[in-house]
C-alpha positions as CSV (number, residue, x, y, z in Angstrom):
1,X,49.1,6.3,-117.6
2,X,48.8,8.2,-114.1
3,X,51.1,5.6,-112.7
4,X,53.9,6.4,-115.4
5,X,53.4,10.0,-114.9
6,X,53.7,9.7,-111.0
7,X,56.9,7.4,-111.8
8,X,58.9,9.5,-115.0
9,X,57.9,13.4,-114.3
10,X,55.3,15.8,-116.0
11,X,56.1,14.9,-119.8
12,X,56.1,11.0,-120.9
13,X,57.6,10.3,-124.6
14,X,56.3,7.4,-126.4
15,X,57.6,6.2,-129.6
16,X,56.3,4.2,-132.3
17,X,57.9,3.8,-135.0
18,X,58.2,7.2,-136.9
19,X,55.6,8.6,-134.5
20,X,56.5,10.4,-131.1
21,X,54.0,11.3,-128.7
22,X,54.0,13.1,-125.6
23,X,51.7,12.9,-122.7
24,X,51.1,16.1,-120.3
25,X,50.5,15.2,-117.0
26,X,50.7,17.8,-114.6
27,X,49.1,21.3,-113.9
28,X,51.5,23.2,-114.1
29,X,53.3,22.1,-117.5
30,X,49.5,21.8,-119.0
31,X,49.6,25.7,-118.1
32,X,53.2,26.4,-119.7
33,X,53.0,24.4,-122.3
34,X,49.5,24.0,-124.1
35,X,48.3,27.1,-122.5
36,X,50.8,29.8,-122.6
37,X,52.7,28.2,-125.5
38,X,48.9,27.2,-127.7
39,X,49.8,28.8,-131.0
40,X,52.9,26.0,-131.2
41,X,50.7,23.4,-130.5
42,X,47.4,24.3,-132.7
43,X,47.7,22.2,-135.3
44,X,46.5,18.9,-135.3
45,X,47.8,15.1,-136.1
46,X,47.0,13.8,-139.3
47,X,43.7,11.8,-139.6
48,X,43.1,10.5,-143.0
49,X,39.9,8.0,-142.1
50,X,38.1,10.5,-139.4
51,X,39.1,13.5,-140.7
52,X,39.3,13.4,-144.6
53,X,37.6,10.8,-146.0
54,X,34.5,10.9,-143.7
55,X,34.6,14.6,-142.9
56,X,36.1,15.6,-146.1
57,X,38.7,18.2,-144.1
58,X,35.5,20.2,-143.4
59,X,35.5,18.9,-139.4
60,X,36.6,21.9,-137.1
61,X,37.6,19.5,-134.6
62,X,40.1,17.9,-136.9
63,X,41.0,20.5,-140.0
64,X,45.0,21.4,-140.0
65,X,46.3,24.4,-138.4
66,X,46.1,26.8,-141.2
67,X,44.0,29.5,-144.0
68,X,40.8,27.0,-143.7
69,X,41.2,26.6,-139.4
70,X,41.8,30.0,-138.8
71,X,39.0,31.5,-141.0
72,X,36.4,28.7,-139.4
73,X,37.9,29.8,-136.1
74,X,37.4,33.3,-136.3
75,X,33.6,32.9,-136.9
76,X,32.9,30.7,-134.0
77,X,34.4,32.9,-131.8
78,X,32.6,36.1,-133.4
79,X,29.0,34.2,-132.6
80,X,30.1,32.0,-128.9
81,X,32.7,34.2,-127.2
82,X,31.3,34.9,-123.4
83,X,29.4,38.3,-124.7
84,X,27.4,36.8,-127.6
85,X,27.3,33.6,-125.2
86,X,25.2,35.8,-122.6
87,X,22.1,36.3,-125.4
88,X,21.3,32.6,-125.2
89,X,21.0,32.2,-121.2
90,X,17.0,32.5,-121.4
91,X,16.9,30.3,-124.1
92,X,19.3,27.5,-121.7
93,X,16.7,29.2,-118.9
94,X,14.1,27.7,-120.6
95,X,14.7,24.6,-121.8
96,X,16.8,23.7,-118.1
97,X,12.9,23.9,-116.3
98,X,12.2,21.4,-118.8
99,X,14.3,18.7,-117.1
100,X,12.7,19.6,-113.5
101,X,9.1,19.1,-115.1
102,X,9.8,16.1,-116.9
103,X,11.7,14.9,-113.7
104,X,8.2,15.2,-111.8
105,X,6.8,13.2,-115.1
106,X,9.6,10.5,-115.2
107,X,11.7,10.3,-112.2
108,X,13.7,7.3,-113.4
109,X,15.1,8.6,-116.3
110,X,17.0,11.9,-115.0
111,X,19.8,10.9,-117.8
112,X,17.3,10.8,-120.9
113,X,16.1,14.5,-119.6
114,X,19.4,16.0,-119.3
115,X,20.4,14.0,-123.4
116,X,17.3,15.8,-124.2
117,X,17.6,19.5,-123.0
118,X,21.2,19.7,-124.7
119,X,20.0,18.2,-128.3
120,X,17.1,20.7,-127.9
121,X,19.3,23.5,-127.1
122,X,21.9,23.0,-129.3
123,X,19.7,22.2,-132.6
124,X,17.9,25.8,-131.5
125,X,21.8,27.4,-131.0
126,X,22.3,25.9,-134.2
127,X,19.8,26.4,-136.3
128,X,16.8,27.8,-134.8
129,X,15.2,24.7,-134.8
130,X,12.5,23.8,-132.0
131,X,12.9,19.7,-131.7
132,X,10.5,18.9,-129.1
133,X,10.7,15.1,-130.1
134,X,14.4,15.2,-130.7
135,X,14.2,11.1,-130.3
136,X,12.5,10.9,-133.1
137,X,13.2,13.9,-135.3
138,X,14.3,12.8,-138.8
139,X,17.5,15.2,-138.6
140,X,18.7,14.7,-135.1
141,X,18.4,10.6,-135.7
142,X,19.8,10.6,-138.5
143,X,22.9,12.5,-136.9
144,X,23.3,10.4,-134.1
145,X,23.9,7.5,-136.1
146,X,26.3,9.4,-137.6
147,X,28.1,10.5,-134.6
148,X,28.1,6.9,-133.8
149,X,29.7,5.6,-136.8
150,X,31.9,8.6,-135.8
151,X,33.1,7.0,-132.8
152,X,34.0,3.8,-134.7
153,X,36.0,5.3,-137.5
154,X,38.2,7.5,-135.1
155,X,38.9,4.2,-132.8
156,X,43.0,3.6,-133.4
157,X,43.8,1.2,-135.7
158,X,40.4,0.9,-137.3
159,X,41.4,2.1,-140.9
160,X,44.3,0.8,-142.4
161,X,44.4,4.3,-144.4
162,X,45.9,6.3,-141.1
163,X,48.7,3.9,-141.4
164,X,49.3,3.6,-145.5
165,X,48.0,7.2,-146.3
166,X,47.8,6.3,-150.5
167,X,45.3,4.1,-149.4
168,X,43.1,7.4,-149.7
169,X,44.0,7.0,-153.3
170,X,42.5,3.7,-155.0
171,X,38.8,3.8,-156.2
172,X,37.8,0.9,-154.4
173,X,39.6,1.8,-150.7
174,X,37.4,3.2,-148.1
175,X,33.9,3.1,-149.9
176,X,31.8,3.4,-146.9
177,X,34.2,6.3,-145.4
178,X,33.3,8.4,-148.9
179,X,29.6,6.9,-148.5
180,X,29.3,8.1,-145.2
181,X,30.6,11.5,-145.9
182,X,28.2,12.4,-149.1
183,X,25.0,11.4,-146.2
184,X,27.3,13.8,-144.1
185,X,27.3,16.5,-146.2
186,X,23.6,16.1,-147.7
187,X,22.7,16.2,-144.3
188,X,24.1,19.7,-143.2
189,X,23.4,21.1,-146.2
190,X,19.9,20.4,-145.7
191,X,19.9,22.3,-142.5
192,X,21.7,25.3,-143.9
193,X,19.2,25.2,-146.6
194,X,16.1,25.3,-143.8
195,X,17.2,28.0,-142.1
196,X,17.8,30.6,-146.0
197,X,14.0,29.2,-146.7
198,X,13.0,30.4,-143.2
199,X,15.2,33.8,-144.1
200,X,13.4,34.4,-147.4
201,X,9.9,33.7,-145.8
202,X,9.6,36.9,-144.1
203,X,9.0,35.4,-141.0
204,X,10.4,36.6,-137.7
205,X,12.8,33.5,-137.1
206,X,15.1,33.0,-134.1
207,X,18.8,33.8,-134.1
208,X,21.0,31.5,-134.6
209,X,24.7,30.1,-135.4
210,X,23.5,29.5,-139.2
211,X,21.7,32.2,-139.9
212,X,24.1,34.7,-138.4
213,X,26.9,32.9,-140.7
214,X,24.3,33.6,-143.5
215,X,24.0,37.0,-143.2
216,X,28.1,37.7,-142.2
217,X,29.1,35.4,-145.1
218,X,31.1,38.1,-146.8
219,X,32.7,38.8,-143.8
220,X,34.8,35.2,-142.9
221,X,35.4,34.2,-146.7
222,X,33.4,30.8,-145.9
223,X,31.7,28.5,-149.0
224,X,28.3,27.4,-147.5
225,X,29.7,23.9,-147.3
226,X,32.1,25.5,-144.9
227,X,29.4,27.2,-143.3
228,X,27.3,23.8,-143.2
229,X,29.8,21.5,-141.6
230,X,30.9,24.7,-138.8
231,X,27.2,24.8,-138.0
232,X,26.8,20.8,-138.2
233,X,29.9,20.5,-135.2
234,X,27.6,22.1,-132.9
235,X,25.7,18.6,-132.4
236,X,27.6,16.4,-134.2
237,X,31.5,17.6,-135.2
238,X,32.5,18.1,-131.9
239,X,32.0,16.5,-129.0
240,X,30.8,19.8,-127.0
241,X,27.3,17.9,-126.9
242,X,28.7,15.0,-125.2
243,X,30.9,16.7,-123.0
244,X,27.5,18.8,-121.9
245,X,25.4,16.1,-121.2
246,X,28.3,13.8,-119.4
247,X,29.4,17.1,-117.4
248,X,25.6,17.4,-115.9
249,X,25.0,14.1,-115.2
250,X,28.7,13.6,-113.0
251,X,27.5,16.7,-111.5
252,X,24.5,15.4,-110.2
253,X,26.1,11.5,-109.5
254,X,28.6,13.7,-107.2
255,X,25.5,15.2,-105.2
256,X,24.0,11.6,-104.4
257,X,27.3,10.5,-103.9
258,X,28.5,13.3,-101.4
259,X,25.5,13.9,-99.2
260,X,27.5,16.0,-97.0
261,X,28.5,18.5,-99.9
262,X,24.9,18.5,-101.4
263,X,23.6,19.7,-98.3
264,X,26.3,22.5,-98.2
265,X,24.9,23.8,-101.6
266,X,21.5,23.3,-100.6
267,X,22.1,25.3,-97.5
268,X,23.5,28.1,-99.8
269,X,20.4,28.0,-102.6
270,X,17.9,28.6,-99.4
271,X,19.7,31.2,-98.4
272,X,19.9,33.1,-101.5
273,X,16.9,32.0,-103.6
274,X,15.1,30.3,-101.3
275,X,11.9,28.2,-101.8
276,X,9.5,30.5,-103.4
277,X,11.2,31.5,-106.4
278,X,12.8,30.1,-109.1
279,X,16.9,30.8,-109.6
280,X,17.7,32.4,-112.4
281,X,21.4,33.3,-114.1
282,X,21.1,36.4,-112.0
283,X,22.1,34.5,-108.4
284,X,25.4,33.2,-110.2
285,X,27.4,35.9,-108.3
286,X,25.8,34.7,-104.9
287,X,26.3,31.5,-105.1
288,X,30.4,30.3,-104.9
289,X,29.5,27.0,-103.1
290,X,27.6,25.5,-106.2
291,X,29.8,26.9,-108.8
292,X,32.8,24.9,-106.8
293,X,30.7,21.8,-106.3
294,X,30.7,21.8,-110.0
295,X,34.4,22.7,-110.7
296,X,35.2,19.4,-108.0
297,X,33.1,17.0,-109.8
298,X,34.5,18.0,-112.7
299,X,37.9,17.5,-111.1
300,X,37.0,14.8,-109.5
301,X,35.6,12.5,-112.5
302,X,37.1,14.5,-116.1
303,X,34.2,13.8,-118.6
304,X,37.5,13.2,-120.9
305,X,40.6,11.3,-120.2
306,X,42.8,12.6,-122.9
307,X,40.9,14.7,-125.7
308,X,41.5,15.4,-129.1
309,X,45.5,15.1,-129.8
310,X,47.4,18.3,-130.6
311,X,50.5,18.4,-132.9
312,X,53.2,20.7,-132.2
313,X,54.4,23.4,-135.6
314,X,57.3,24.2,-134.0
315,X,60.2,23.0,-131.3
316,X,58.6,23.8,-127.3
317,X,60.9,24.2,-125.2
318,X,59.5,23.8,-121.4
319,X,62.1,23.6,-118.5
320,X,65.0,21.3,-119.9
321,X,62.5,19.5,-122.0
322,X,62.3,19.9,-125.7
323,X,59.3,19.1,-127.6
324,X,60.3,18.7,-131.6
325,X,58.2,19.8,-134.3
326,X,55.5,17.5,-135.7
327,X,55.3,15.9,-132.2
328,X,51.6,14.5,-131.4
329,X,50.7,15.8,-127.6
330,X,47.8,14.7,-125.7
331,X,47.1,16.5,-122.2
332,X,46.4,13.8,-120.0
333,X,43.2,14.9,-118.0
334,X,42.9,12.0,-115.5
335,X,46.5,12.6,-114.4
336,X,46.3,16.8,-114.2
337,X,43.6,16.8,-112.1
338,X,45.5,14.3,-109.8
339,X,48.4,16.7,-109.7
340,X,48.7,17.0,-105.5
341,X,50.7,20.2,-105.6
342,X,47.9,21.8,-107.1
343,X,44.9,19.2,-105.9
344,X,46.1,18.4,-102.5
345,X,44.5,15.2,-101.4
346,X,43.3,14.2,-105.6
347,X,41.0,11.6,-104.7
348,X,39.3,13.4,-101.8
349,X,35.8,15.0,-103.2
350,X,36.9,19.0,-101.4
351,X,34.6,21.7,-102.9
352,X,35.9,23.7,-100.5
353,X,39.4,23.8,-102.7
354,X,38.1,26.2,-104.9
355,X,36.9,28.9,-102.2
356,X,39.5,31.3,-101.3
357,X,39.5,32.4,-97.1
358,X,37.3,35.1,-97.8
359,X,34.4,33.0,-99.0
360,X,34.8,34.2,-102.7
361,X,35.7,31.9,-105.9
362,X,39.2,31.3,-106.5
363,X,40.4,33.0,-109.5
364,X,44.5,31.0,-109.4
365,X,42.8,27.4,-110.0
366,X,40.9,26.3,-112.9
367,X,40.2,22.9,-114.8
368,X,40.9,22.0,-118.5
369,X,37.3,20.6,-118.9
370,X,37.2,21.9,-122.7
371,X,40.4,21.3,-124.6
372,X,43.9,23.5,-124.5
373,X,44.5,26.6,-125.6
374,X,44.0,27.7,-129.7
375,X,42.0,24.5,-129.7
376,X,40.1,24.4,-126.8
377,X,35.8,24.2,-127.6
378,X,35.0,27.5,-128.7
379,X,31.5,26.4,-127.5
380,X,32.6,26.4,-123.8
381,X,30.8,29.5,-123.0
382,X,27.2,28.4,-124.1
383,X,28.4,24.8,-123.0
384,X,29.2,25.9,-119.1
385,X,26.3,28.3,-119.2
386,X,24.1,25.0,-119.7
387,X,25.9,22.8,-117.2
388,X,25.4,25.4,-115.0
389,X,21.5,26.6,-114.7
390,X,21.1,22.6,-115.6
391,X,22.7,22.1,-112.3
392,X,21.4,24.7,-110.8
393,X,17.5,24.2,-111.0
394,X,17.9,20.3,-110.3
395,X,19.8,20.9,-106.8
396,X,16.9,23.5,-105.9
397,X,14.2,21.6,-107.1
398,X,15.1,18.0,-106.0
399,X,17.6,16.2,-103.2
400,X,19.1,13.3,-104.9
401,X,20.0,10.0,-103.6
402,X,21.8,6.9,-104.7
403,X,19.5,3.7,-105.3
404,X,20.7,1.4,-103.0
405,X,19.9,-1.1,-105.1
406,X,21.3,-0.6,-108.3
407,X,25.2,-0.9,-108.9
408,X,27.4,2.5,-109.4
409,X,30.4,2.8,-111.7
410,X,31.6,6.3,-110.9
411,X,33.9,6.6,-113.6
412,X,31.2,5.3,-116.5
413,X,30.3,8.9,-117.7
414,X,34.2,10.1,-118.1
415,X,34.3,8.8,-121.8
416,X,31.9,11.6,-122.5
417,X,29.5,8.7,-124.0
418,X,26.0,9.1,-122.9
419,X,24.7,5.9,-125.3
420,X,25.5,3.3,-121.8
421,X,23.5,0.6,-122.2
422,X,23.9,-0.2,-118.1
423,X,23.5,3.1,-116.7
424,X,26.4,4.4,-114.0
425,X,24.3,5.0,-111.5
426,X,20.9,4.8,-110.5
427,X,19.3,8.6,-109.0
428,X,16.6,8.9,-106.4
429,X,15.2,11.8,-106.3
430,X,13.3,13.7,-103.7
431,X,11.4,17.1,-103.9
432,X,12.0,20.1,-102.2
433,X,9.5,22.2,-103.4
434,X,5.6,21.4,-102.9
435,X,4.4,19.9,-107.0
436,X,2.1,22.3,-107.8
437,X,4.4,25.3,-106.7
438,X,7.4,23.6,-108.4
439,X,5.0,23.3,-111.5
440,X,4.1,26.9,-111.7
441,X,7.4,28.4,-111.2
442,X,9.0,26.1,-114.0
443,X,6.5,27.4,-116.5
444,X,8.7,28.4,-119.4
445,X,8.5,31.9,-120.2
446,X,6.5,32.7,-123.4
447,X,9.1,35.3,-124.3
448,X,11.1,32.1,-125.4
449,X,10.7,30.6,-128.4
C-alpha cells in the first residue's frame, strides 16, 4: 500500500465491484479530509456479521452515523473528554507502580504486566471493579474470548452475510453470530447490573463510566442495554484496550532499541525528578524529551495500519479530487507517518522532530494514533494518560536492553494484538533505583481504591 501511495498521489481508489474505496495516505490530506471535513466522513460502512448480528447494532465502534451514534457519543464524551479524563490520573498513578513492582517480581514478562495494568484500569474506569487476578476473573475471561471471536468474525470475507445481506434473514443463517451475541449481551448486562446492586447497598463505591451513565440516564435518552454495550466497549467493543497495551510496549521496544535516545530521556528524568522520588503527572510539563520519545515510537511503529473504515454521507471534495457519497475511506497509518514532507527522513527514529528550537513541544505536528475526527476513540484522553505515566515510571525505574539472544520483529505489536504467541522482542531490564528504595516509593497510595 505505501508503495502505491508513493507511486499514484495522496488518495488511491480501489474498486470492487459496487464497492469504492479510498485509501488516505498522506498528512496533509488526512488533516483536510478526515479531520477538518469529519462530520462527512462519520458514518461508517455496513457490517452485517461484526456489527449486527454479533453486536446487535449496539457496538459504538461500528453503529451507523445517526439518532443511536450521536446520543452514545454525547455520553462518552460527557464522562472522557480531557477534564473528566484528569480525575482518573491517580487511579492510572496507581495501578502504573504496579508494573515496576511486579517487574522486580518477574522481569521476564514486562508484556504480561503492561496487559495487566490496562485490564485492571479499564474494568475499574468501567465499572468500578478491582480485578487483581484479571487472568482469571470469570468476567474478564469470559470477555477476552469474546474479543477473540471478535477478531475472527470482522476478518474480510469470513461471513458470507457481508456479501448477501438477506442472509441476515433465514432462521438457520448465522447461528453462532446470534449465539454469540445473546452471551454478549448477558455478559454486559451482568456488569451493569453489579454496579445498581453496589448503588443500592449504600456503600461508598468508586466512580465510574457505569455508574455515572446510571445516575445521568435521563439525561442521554439511553435504554440500559445501550448503556451496557457503551460501558462493555471500554474493554471489549473497541479496541482502545489493545491499542493501550500495544502503544506501551512499542514504547518501551523503541527504548532498547535506540540506546542513544533512551539515554537522552534518562538524562532528562534525572534532571527533573531525579532518583529519590517517584514521578508523578505533575512533571508532564517538564519533561518534552519523553513526551516526543513517545510521539516517535508511535510514528515510528503505528500500533494500527489502517483502523476502523469510515464511509463518506456526502460528496468531499479535497483539491481536484472528489470523493462520492457512500465511499468506504480508510486512513492509511503506515503510509501518513511515512509522509517525508511532514516526517523528513520516515524511517529514521528522530525524537528530536517533535521539539521546536526553543526546547518546547511542538504544537504544528501531531499523529493519528486514535482514529479520525467524529470517530476518533473518545477514550484517547484516559488512553494517552496511561501510555504515558506507564512509560513514564518504567524509563525512571529500569534501563532496558534488547536480549541478544532472542529474535526481534519490530513491527509485531503494530496489529494492536497483544495475544503473540512468539513474543516481538525479548526486554532486559536493569535497575536504576537501589530495590528497597524502588520498593518503597512504588507503594500505592491508600487514597486509591
Amino acid at each position: 500500500m505505501a508503495g502505491w501511495i508513493d507511486e499514484y498521489g495522496p488518495l488511491i481508489t480501489i474498486r470492487s465491484k459496487f464497492e469504492r474505496t479510498v485509501i488516505i495516505g498522506r498528512y496533509k490530506a488526512a488533516v483536510e479530509i478526515m479531520e477538518n471535513q469529519g462530520k462527512l466522513l462519520a458514518d461508517r460502512p455496513r457490517q452485517i456479521a461484526a456489527g449486527e448480528m454479533f453486536t446487535g447494532g449496539m457496538s459504538i465502534a461500528f453503529v451507523p452515523f445517526g439518532d443511536r451514534f450521536r446520543r452514545m457519543r454525547r455520553a462518552l464524551h460527557s464522562h472522557l473528554q480531557p477534564k473528566a479524563a484528569e480525575a482518573y490520573q491517580p487511579l492510572l498513578m496507581s495501578h502504573a507502580k504496579s508494573i515496576v513492582l511486579d517487574v522486580l517480581d518477574n522481569p521476564q514478562n514486562i508484556q504480561h504486566h503492561v496487559i495487566t495494568y490496562v485490564a485492571t484500569t479499564i474494568m475499574k474506569v468501567a465499572y468500578g471493579k478491582n480485578t487483581p487476578t484479571h487472568a482469571t476473573d470469570p468476567s474478564v475471561v469470559e470477555m477476552r474470548q469474546i474479543v477473540k471471536q471478535f477478531t475472527a468474525i470482522i476478518r474480510p470475507g469470513a461471513y458470507l452475510v457481508d456479501s448477501i445481506p438477506w442472509l441476515k434473514y433465514l432462521p438457520w443463517y448465522g447461528r453462532d453470530l446470534k449465539l454469540a451475541f445473546e452471551r454478549f449481551k448477558i455478559l454486559h448486562i451482568n456488569q451493569l447490573e453489579y454496579v445498581k446492586e453496589q448503588m443500592q447497598s449504600n456503600e461508598d463505591i468508586s466512580p465510574s463510566f457505569t455508574r455515572y451513565m446510571l445516575e445521568n440516564s435521563q439525561s442521554y435518552g439511553l435504554t440500559e442495554t445501550e448503556m451496557a454495550f457503551l460501558a462493555g466497549a471500554f474493554f471489549g467493543g473497541s479496541d482502545s484496550r489493545r491499542k493501550t497495551s500495544a502503544s506501551i510496549c512499542t514504547v518501551l521496544m523503541a527504548a532498547a532499541c535506540f540506546p542513544e535516545e533512551q539515554a537522552k530521556v534518562e538524562a532528562e528524568l534525572d534532571a527533573v525528578i531525579g532518583r529519590h522520588r517517584a514521578p508523578t503527572f505533575a512533571d508532564q510539563g517538564s519533561l518534552p524529551r519523553l513526551q516526543a520519545f513517545i510521539s516517535e515510537a508511535l510514528r515510528w511503529r503505528p500500533v494500527s495500519s489502517d483502523g476502523l473504515a469510515h464511509r463518506t454521507i456526502k460528496d468531499v471534495i479535497w483539491e481536484n479530487y472528489c470523493i462520492p457519497a457512500g465511499t468506504t475511506v480508510l486512513g492509511n497509518h503506515w503510509s501518513i507517518s511515512r509522509d517525508p514532507d511532514v516526517y523528513p527522513e520516515p524511517d529514521a527514529f528522530k525524537p528530536q522532530r517533535w521539539i521546536d528550537e526553543q526546547g518546547d513541544l511542538r504544537d504544528d505536528l501531531k499523529f493519528f494514533v486514535y482514529g479520525f475526527g467524529r470517530r476518533v476513540c473518545p477514550g484517547q484522553h484516559v488512553a494517552n494518560r496511561s501510555v504515558y505515566i506507564a512509560v513514564l515510571l518504567v524509563l525512571w525505574a529500569y534501563k532496558l536492553t534488547l536480549d541478544p539472544t532472542k529474535p526481534l520483529e519490530d513491527m509485531g505489536f503494530m496489529g494492536g494484538s497483544m495475544v503473540n504467541v512468539v513474543l516481538p522482542c525479548t526486554f532486559e531490564l536493569e535497575k536504576r533505583i537501589p530495590e528497597t528504595e524502588l520498593r518503597s516509593m512504588m507503594q500505592h497510595d491508600p487514597g486509591v481504591v
